[in-house]
N, C-alpha and C positions, 0 to 999 in steps of 0.2 A: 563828609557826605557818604552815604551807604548804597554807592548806584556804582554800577558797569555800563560803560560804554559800548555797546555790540556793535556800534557801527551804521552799514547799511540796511535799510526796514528790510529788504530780500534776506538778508543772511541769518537775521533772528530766527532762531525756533517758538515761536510765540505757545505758551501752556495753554490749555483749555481756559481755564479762569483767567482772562487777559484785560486788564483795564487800560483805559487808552486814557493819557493825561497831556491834552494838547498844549503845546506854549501860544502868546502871541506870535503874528503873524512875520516879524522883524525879527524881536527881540530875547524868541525862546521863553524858557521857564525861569524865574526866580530861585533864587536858592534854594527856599524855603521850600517851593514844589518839586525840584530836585533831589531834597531830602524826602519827600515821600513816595520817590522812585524807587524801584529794585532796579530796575535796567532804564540804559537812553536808548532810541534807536534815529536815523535821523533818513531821510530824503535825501540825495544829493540832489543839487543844482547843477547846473550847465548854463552858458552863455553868460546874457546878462542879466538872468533873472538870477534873485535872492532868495527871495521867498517865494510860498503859492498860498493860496486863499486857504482861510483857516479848515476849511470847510469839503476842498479838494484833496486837503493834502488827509483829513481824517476819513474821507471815502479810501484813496491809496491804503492806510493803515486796517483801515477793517477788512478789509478785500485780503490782504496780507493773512491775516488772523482766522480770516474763513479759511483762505487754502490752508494755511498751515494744519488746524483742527479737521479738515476736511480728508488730508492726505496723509494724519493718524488713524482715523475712524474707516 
């Protein structure tokens, strides 16, 4: 596999060109999507949630991606 782990979505320095490759909402990405990563980054959980909706969790990620590019420019 050709990816880094960075961890928590906060600690990435996300580049201007940033594509967001969401996994399902359980079970993450496949391998096969994993290998068309450069980087992972992940949400942590708390309590007894596992997951959050696919869709929630991709508003978090871009929000991310804006500040970051926002707070180079």
């Amino acid at each position: 596999m050709n990816f880094d782990i960075c961890g928590d979505y906060h600690q990435f320095n996300y580049p201007q060109s940033t594509l967001l490759f969401l996994g399902e909402e359980r079970q993450s990405l496949t391998p096969q999507q994993r290998d068309l990563c450069q980087n992972l980054v992940r949400i942590p959980m708390s309590g007894a949630v596992d997951s959050l909706n696919l869709a929630v969790a991709g508003s978090l990620l871009m929000y991310e991606v804006y500040k970051s590019i926002i707070n180079v420019g």
